[in-house]
C-alpha positions in Angstrom: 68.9 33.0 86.2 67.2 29.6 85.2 63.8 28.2 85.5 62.7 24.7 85.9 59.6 22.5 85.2 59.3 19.5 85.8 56.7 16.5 84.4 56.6 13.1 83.9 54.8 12.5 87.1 51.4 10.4 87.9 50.3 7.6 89.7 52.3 3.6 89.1 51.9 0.4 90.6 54.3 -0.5 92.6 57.1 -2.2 90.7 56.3 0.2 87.8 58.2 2.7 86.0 58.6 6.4 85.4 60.7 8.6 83.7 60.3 12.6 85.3 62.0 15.6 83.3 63.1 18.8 84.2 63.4 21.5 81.0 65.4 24.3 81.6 65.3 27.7 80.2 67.2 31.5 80.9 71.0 30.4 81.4 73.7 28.0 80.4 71.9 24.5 81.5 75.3 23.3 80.8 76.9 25.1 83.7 74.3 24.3 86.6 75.0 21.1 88.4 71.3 19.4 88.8 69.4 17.6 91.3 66.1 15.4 92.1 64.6 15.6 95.9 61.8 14.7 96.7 58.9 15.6 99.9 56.6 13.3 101.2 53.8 14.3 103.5 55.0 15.2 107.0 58.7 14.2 105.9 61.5 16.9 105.3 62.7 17.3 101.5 65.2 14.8 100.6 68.0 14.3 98.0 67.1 11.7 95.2 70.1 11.8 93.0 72.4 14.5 92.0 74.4 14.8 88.0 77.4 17.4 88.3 78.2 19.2 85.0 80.7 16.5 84.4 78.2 13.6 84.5 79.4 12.3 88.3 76.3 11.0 90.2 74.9 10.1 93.5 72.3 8.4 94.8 69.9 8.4 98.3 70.7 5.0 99.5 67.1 4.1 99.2 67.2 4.3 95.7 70.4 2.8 94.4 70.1 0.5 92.1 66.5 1.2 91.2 66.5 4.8 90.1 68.9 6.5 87.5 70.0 10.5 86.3 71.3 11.9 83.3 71.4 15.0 81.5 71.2 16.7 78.0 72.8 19.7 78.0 71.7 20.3 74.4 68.1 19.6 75.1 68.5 21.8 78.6 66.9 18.9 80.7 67.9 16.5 83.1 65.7 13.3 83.9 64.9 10.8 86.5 64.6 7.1 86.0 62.6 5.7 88.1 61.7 1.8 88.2 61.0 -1.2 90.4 58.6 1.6 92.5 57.6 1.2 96.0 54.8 3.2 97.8 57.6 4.9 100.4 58.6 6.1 96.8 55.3 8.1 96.7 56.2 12.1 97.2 56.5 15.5 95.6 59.4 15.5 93.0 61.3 18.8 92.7 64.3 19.5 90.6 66.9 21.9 91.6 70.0 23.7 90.0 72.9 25.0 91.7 75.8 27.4 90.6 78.0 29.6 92.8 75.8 29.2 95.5 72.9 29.5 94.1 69.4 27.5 94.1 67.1 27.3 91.7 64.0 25.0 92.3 61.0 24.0 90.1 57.6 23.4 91.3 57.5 20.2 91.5 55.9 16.7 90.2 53.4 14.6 92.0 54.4 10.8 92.0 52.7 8.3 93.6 52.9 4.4 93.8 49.6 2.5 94.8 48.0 0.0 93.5 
């Protein structure tokens, strides 16, 4: 099993920056493909950006181009680049890991972008 948290989070005018992070701790980090969704209010939670454990990425159209995701297996965390911010950006940011089926989710990270 793994555990997640997340931080990094906080409030940014739009056009700003952030950089979230999720530490990992339990099992092989290395093994866990990782992800970024995200859940505005009233909204459904949505993919961000996903980094297999080979490095391959994708992006929510919405932010290609604007937000990136790597990992460091030997720090156990994966982060979430975040610039030229818009307020439809503004939601709860989760990070997830997946293995054989398997979900693991942190508790999330407030970001929102107002000026």
């Amino acid at each position: 099993q793994i555990q997640l948290v997340e931080s990094g989070g906080g409030l940014v005018q739009p056009g700003g920056s952030l950089r979230l992070s999720c530490t990992a701790s339990g099992s092989s980090f290395s093994l866990y493909n990782m992800g970024w969704y995200r859940q505005a209010p009233e909204k459904q939670r949505e993919l961000v950006a996903r980094i297999t454990i080979f490095g391959a990425t994708n992006f929510a159209d919405s932010v290609k181009g604007r937000f990136t995701i790597s990992r460091d297996n030997a720090k156990n965390t994966v982060y979430l680049q975040m610039n030229s911010l818009k307020p439809e950006d503004t939601a709860v940011y989760y990070c997830k890991a997946d293995y054989s089926g398997l979900d693991y989710w942190g508790q999330g990270t407030q970001v929102t972008v107002s000026s």
